[in-house]
C-alpha positions in Angstrom: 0.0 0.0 0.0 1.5 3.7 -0.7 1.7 6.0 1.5 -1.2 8.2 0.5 -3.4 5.1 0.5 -2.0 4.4 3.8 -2.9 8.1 5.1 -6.7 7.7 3.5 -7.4 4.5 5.3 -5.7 5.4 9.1 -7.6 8.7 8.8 -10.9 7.1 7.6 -10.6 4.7 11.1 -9.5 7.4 12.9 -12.4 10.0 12.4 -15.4 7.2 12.7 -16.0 7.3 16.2 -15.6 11.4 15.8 -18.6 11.6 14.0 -20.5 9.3 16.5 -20.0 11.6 19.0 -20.7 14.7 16.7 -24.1 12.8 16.0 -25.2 10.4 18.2 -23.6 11.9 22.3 -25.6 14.7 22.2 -28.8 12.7 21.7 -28.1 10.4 23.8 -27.0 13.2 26.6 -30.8 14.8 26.0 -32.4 11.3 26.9 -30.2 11.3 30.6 -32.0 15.0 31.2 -28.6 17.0 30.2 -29.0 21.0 29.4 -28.1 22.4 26.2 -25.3 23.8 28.2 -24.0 20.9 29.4 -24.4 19.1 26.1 -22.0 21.8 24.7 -19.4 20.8 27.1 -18.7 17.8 24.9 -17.7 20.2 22.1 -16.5 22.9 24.2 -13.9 21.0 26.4 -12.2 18.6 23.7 -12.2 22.4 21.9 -10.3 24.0 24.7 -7.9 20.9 24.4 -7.5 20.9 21.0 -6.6 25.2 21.4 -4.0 24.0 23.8 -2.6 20.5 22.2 -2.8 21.1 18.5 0.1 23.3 18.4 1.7 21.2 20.4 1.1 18.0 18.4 1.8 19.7 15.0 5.2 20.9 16.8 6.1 17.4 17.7 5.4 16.0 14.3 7.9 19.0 12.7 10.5 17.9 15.3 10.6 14.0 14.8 8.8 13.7 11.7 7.3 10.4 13.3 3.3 10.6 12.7 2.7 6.8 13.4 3.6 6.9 17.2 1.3 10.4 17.6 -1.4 9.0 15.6 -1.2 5.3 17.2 -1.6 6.9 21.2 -4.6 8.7 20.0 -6.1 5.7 18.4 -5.6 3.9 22.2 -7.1 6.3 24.0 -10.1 6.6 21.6 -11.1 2.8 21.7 -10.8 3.2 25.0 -13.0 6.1 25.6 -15.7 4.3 23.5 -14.9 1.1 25.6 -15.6 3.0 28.8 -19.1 4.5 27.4 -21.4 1.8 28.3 -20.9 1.7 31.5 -21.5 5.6 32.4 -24.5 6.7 34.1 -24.6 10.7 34.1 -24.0 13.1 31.4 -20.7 14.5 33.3 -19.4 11.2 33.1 -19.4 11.4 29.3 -18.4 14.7 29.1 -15.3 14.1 31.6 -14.3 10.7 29.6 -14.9 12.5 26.1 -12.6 15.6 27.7 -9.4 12.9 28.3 -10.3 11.4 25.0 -9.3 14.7 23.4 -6.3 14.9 24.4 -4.9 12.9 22.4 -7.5 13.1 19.3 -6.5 16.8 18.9 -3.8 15.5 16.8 -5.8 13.9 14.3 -5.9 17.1 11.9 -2.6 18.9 12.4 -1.0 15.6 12.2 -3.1 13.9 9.1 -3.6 17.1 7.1 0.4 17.7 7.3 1.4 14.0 6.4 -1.1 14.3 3.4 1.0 17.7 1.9 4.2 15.4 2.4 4.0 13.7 -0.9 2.3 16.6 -3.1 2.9 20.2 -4.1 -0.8 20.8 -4.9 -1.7 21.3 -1.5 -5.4 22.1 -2.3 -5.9 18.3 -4.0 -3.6 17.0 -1.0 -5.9 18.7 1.7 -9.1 17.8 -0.3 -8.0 14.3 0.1 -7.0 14.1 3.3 -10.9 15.6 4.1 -12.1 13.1 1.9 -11.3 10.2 4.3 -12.2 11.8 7.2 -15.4 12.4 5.5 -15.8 8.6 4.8 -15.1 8.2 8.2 -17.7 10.0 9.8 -20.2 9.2 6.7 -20.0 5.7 7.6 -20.1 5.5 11.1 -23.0 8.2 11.1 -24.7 6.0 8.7 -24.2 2.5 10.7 -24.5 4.6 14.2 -28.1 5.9 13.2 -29.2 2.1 12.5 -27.4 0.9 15.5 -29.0 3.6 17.6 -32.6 3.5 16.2 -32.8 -0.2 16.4 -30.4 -1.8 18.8 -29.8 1.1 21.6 -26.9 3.2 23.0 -24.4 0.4 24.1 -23.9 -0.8 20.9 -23.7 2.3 19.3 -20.9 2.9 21.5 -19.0 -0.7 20.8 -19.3 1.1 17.0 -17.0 3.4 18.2 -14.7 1.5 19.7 -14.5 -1.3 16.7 -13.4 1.7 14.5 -11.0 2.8 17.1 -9.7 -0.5 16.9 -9.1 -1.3 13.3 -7.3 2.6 13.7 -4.9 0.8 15.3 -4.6 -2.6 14.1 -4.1 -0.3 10.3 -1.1 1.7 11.7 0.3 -1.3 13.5 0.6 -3.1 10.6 1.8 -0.4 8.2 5.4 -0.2 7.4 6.5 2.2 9.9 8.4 4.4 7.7 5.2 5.4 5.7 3.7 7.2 8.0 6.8 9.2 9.1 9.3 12.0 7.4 12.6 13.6 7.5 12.7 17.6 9.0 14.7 20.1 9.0 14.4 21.0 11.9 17.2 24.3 11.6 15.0 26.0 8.5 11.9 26.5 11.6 10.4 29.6 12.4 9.0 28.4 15.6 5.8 29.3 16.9 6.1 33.2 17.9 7.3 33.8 14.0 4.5 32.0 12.8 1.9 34.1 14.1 4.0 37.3 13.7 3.1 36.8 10.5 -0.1 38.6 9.6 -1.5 36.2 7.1 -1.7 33.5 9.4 -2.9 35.8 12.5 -5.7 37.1 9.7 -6.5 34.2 8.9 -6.9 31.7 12.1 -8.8 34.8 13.3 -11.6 35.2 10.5 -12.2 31.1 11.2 -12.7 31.4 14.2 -15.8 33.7 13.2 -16.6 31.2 10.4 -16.7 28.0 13.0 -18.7 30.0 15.8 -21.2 30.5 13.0 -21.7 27.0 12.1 -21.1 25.6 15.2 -23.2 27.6 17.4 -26.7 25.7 15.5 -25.3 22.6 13.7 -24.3 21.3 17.6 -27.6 21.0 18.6 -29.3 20.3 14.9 -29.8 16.9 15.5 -31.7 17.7 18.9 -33.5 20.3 16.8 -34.4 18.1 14.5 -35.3 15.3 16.6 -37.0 16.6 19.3 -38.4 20.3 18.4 -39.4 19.3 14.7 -40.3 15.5 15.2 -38.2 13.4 12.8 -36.8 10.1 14.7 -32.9 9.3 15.3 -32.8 7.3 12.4 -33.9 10.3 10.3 -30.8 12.4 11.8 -28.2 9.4 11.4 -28.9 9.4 8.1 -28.8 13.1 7.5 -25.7 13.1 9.5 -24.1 10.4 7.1 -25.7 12.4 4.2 -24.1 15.5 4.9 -20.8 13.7 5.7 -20.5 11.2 2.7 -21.8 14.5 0.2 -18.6 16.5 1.9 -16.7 13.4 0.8 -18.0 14.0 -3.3 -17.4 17.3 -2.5 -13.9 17.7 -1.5 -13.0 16.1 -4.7 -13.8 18.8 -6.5 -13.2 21.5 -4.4 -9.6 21.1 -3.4 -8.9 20.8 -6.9 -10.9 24.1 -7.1 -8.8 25.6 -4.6 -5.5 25.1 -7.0 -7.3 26.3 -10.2 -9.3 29.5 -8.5 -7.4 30.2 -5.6 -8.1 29.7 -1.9 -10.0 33.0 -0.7 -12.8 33.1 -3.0 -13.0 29.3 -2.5 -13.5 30.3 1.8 -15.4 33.4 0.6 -18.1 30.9 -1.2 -18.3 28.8 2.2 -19.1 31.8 4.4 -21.7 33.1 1.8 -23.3 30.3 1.6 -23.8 30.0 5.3 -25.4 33.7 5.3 -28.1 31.8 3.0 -28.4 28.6 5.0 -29.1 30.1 8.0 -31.5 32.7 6.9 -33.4 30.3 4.9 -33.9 27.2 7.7 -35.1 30.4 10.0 -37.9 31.2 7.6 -38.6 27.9 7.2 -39.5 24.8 9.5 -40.1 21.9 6.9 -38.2 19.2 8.4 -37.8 17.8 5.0 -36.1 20.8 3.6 -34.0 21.8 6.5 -33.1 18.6 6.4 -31.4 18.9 2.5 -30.4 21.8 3.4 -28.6 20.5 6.4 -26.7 18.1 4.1 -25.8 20.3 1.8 -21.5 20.1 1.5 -20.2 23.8 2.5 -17.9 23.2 5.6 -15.3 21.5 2.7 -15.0 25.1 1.6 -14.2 26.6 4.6 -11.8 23.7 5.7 -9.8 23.5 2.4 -9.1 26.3 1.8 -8.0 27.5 5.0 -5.7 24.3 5.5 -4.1 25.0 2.0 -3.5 28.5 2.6 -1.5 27.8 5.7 0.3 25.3 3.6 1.3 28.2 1.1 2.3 30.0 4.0 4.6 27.5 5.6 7.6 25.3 4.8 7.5 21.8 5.5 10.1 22.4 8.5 6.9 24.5 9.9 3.5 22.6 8.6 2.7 21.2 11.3 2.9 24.2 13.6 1.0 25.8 11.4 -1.9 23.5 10.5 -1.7 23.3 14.6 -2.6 26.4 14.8 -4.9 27.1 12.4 -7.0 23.8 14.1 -6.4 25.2 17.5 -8.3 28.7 16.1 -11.2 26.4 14.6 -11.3 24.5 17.4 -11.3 27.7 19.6 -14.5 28.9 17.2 -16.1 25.2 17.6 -16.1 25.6 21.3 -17.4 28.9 21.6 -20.2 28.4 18.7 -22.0 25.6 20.8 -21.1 27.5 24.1 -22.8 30.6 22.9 -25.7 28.3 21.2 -26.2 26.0 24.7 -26.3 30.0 26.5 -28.7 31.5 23.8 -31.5 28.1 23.8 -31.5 27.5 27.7 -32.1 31.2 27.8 -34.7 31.7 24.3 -34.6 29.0 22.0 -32.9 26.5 19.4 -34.3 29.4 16.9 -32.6 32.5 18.3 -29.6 30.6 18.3 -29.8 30.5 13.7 -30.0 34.3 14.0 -26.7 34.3 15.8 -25.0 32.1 13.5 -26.6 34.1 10.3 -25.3 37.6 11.6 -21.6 35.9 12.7 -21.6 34.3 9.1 -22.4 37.2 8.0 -19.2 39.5 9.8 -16.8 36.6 8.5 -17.8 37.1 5.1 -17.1 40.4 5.5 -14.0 39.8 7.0 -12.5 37.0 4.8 -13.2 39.8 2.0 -11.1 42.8 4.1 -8.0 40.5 5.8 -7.3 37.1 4.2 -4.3 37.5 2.2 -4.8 35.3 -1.2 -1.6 32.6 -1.9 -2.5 32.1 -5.8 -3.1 34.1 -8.9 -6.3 33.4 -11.2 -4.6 31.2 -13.3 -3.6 29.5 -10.6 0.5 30.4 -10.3 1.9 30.7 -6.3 2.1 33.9 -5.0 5.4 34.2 -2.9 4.1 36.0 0.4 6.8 38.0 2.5 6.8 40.5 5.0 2.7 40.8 4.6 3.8 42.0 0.4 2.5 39.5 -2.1 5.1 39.2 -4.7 4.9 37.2 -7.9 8.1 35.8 -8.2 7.4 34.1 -11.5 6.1 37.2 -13.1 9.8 39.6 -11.9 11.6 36.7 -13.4 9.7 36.8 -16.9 9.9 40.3 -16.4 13.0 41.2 -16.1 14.3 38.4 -18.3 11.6 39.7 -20.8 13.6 43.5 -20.6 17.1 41.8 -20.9 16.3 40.2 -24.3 14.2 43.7 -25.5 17.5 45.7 -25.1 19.0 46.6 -28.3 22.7 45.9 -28.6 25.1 49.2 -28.6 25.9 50.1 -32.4 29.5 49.3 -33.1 
């Protein structure tokens, strides 16, 4: 198997029991009599972790180059999360189990996204595919976890999770251990600090965290919205949860691809846009059919793609980690705030104040995205060399100036 096969199917293992927990816990935490604000505490906390470790794991990555012990440790302590879940009784429980779980699966996308720009200069396609497994991931254990749920209960739901977990690690086990690993150097760093003295980076982790409060702050609790305040059954929101999952698959094969040919800021432009409409539209209307397609309807990949692949254009390989750390820490930063802000706003109003919330934050990172975020390629698709905060075509001074140098006219003899 090659090593970008090898990155697919660790990464698809990896990121099934992620989406039951995305799906499925905070279901399940509504049936033990949780509040919306506790419920957020299971994306809130692992968020705060993730803020704190990504960095950190993308920094240990840069320095040893060895993914497959990193991604193994996190693999352990997700089957054993998942392993532990029958067994609790109160929604802390969950929440304090799912908090030491993320510890160590806050590597998962500094670490996977970095090892998929390894082998590739087209960081767009490279990131698109790396989200494409992921994708699967949660696609099919959303899909199996909503039939599991509806028609065999919680506790098995839960072995789910922990069978994926398992295979995780039983597929990096037996990999050759040099395909999931690299040579640095380590010398050519920036460290941390020069990373984010940097303004496109600092622009740009701070415009996503806007975009993922917007999204999160609803699409935490849409499965309790959709379950319990418009009346569709668990199975229904399993497979809307695999549907929206699966369709991000299809769609990242287009649209990191995109991101190479177009460049990346119109691509994260068209993500936060298209939340402005979502949001505004599912407020207007209650069908639970069509909030329901609209739900599923791929534009996170956007977002996700073309903010990973912009940090890759603004990083060397010595630093790619550090910097897809970061960037994942400011998401994760925006993913724990959204459903904080959304678990405040419906214990105090409603699930339906929280969509105005999102619309208007979606709407100020639009804005934003439009104002700050620095673009890394030209239209036709040619890198854009960014220093000191000046974009400068490097290509086009070469053709230039080699262009003037032929034009001259020799000196009459």
């Amino acid at each position: 198997m090659d090593s970008k096969s090898s990155v697919s199917l660790s990464t698809l293992f990896a990121f099934g029991p992620a989406g039951i927990i995305w799906a499925f816990l905070p279901v399940h935490l509504y049936s033990l009599n949780a509040s919306y604000t506790i419920i957020s505490m299971v994306s809130l906390i692992p968020a705060a972790e993730t803020i704190l470790f990504s960095p950190f794991w993308g920094g240990l990555l840069d320095r040893t180059g060895n993914g497959r012990r990193i991604i193994l440790a996190a693999l352990l302590a997700e089957t054993a999360g998942f392993s532990l879940f029958p067994i609790l009784t109160s929604p802390i429980e969950f929440v304090i189990v799912v908090s030491l779980m993320g510890l160590f699966t806050s590597s998962f996308i500094p670490v996977f996204s970095a090892m998929a720009t390894w082998a590739s200069g087209q960081y767009g396609r490279a990131i698109g595919g790396f989200w494409i497994a992921a994708s699967l991931g949660y696609g099919a254990s959303t899909l199996l976890g909503g039939v599991v749920y509806e028609f065999y209960g919680a506790t098995d739901l839960f072995m789910l999770g922990a069978l994926f977990g398992l295979a995780g690690c039983l597929t990096v086990v037996l990999l050759d251990k040099n395909i999931l690993s690299t040579t640095v150097d380590v010398q050519s760093s920036r460290g941390y600090f020069g990373l984010l003295r940097q303004r496109n980076i600092l622009a740009l982790c701070t415009v996503s965290i806007l975009a993922i409060i917007a999204t999160s702050a609803f699409n935490s609790f849409f499965t309790v919205y959709l379950v319990d305040t418009l009346g569709t059954s668990r199975l229904l929101a399993g497979i809307a949860a695999a549907a929206t999952t699966l369709l991000g698959a299809v769609a990242f094969r287009f649209i990191g691809p995109l991101n190479d040919r177009v460049g990346r800021k119109p691509v994260f432009m068209l993500g936060t846009t298209g939340y402005v409409l979502y949001f505004l539209t599912i407020y207007l209307i209650t069908n639970s059919f069509i909030v329901t397609i609209l739900w599923i309807l791929p534009l996170y990949p956007f977002i996700q793609s073309s903010a990973a692949a912009l940090v890759s254009d603004y990083t060397s390989k010595a630093d790619r980690g550090k910097g897809l750390g970061l960037l994942e820490a400011a998401i994760s930063l925006g993913g724990g705030l959204g459903p904080l802000a959304g678990g405040l706003i419906a214990d105090r109003l409603s699930l339906r104040s929280v969509m105005i919330f999102s619309l208007s934050t979606a709407l100020t990172a639009t804005i934003a995205s439009r104002l700050f975020i620095r673009e890394s390629l030209t239209r036709k698709g040619s890198p854009i060399r960014l220093e000191s905060g000046v974009a400068t075509r490097v290509s086009l001074v070469f053709q230039l100036s080699r262009r003037d140098f032929l034009s001259r006219k020799q000196p009459s003899v």
